[in-house]
C-alpha positions as CSV (number, residue, x, y, z in Angstrom):
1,X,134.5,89.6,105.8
2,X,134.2,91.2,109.2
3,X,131.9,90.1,112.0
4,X,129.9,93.5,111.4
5,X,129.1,92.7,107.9
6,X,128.3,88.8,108.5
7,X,125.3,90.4,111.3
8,X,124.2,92.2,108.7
9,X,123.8,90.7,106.2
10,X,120.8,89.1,106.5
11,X,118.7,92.0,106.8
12,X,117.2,91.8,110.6
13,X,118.5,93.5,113.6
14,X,117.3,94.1,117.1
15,X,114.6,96.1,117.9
16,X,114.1,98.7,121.1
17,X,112.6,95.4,122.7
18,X,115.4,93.2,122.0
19,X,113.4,91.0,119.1
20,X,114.7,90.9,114.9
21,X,113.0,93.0,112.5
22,X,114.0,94.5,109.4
23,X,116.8,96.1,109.4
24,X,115.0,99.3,107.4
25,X,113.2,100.2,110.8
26,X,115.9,100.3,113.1
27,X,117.0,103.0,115.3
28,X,114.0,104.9,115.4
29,X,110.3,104.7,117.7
30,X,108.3,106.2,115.0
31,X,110.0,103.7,112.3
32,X,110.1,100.4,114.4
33,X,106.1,101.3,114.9
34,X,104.9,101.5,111.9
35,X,107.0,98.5,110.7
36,X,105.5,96.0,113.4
37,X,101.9,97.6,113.0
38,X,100.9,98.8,109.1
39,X,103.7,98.0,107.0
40,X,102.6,94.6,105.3
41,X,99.4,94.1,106.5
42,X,96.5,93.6,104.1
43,X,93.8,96.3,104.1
44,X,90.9,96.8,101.8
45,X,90.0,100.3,103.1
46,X,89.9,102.9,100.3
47,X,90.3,105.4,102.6
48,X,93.7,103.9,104.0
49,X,94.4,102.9,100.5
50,X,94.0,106.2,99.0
51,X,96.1,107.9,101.7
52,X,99.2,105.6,101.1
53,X,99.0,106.8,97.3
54,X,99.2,110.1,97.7
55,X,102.1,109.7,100.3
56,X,103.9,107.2,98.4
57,X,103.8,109.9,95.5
58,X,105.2,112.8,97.9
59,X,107.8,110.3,98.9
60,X,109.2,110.9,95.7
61,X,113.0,111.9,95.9
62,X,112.6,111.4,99.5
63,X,112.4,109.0,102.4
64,X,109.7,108.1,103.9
65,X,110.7,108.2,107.2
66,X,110.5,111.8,106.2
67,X,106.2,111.4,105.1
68,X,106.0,109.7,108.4
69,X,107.1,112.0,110.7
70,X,104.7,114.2,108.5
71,X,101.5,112.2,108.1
72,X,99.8,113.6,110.7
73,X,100.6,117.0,109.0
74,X,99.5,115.4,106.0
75,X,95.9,114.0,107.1
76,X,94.8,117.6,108.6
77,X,96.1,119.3,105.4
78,X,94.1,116.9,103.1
79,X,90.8,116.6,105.2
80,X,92.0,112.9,106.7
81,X,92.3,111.8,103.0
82,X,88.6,111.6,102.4
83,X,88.4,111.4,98.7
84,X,85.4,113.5,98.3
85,X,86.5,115.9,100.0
86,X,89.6,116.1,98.3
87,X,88.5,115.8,94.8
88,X,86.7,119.2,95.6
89,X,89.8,120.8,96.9
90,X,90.1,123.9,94.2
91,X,93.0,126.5,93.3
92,X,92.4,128.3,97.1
93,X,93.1,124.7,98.5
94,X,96.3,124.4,96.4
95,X,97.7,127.8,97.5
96,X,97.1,126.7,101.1
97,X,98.7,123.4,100.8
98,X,101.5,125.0,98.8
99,X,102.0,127.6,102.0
100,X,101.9,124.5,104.3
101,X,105.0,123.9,105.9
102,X,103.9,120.7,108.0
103,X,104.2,118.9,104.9
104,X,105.9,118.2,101.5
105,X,105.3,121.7,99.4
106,X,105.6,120.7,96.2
107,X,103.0,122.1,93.8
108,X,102.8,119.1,91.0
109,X,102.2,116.6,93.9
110,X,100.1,118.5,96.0
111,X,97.9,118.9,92.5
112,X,98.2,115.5,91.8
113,X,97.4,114.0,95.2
114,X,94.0,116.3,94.4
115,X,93.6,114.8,90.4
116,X,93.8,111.4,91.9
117,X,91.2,111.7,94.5
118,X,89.2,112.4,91.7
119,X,90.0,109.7,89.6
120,X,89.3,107.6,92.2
121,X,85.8,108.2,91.8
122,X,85.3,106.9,88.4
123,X,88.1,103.9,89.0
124,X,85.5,103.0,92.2
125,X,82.5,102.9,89.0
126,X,84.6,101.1,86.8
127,X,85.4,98.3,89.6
128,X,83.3,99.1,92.5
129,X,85.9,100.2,94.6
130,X,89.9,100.9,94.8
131,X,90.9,97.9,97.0
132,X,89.2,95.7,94.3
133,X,91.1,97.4,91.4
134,X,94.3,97.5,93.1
135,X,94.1,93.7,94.6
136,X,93.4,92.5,91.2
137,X,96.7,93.1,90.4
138,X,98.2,91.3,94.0
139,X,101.3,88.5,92.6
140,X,100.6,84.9,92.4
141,X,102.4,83.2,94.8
142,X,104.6,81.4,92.4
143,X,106.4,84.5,91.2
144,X,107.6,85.7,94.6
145,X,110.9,84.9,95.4
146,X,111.9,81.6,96.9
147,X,114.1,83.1,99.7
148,X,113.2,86.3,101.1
149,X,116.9,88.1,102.6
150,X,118.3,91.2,102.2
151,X,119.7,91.2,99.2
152,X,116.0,89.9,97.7
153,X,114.4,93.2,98.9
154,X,117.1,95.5,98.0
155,X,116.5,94.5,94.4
156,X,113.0,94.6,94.5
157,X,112.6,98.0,93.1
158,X,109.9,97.4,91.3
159,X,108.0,94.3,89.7
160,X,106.2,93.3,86.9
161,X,103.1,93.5,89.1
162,X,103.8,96.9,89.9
163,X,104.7,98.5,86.6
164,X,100.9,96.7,85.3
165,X,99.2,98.2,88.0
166,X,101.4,101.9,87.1
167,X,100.8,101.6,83.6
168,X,96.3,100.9,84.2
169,X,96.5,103.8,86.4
170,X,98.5,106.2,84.5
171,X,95.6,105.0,81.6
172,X,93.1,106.1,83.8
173,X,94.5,109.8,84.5
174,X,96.6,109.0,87.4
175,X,99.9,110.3,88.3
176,X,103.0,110.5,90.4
177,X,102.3,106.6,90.5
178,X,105.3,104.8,88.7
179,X,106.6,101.5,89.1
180,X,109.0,101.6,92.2
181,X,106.1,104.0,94.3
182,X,103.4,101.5,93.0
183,X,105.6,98.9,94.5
184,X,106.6,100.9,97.5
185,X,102.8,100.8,97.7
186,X,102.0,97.3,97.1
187,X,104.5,96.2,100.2
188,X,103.1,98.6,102.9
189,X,99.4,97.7,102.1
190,X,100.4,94.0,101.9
191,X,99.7,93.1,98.6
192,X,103.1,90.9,99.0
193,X,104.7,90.3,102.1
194,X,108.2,91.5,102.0
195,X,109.7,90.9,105.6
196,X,112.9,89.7,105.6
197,X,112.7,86.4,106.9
198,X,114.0,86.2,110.8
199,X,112.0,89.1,111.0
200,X,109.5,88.7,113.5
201,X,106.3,90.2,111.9
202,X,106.8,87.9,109.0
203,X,105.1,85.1,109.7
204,X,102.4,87.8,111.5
205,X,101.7,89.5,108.2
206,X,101.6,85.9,106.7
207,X,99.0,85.3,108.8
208,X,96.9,88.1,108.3
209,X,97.3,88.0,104.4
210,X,95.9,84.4,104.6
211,X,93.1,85.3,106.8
212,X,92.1,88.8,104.4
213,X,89.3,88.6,102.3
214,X,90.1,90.0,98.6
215,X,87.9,92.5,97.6
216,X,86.0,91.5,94.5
């Protein structure tokens, strides 16, 4: 094996400040950001909760380096992500999203980003709110994986956490939600903690997971 491929292999690289992280993040300012501040840490914001949904979804096909460099795009277009606001969106709103080009134009997510908002609001009387439905679905410790390297992540496409929490929202009306975005999901808003170990944000996101308070 060469020396390039032993470095690798592991998963962590150096960042723009000399330090590992994942090696996902690498090479890019906007990436390595969002890596060392959101992705993994816990939050029980609906709002924020809401918002990574509805990108996950237009992620679809795509990478999300590609959302990111959008999202900004994406909050003006879809009123900051407020879910009543969104819920009202109508056909006008859908033609103007559809003509948008500072984000993803696809009609059947762009209408399901707006059906989801909306089913939000009976999941939030059902369970009193989304970050209480979709912790309840957060893995017990026991079935995460011992060892946490690249290989790990690169087969975590999806889990059996993940495809429950899929299947109760597709019950409820939801869509553009399956297994692998739900997980895609599910490791951004640190429901599990999915830095490669060496990584140095893994023991940070440890640390704030143990500290969060689970919405009940």
């Amino acid at each position: 094996m060469a020396a390039a491929e032993k470095q690798e292999k592991p998963g962590i690289g150096p960042g723009a400040d000399g330090r590992p992280r994942c090696f996902w993040c690498l090479g890019d300012p906007l990436y390595e950001g969002y890596h060392d501040e959101e992705w993994g840490r816990p939050s029980a914001d609906d709002r924020r909760l809401f918002e990574k949904l509805c990108l996950e979804g237009f992620q679809s096909g795509l990478s999300w380096l590609t959302i990111l460099r959008k999202r900004e795009n994406f909050r003006r277009a879809f009123a900051g992500f407020d879910m009543e606001k969104v819920a009202a969106f109508g056909e006008a709103d859908v033609e103007r999203l559809v003509a948008d080009a500072g984000i993803i134009r696809h009609r059947g997510k762009i209408v399901s980003a707006i059906n989801n908002a909306r089913r939000v609001r009976e999941l939030r009387e059902e369970a009193g709110s989304l970050a209480a439905f979709v912790w309840s679905f957060e893995p017990q410790e026991h079935r995460r994986p011992g060892r946490f390297d690249r290989e790990t992540l690169m087969k975590l496409a999806h889990t059996e956490e993940s495809a429950a929490l899929s299947k109760a929202l597709k019950k409820r009306g939801w869509s553009f939600v399956g297994p692998t975005t739900v997980y895609a999901f599910m490791q951004a808003m640190g429901l599990v903690n999915d830095h490669i170990e060496g990584c140095v944000h893994r023991e940070a996101s440890e640390k704030a997971r143990a500290a969060f308070a689970r919405p009940v």
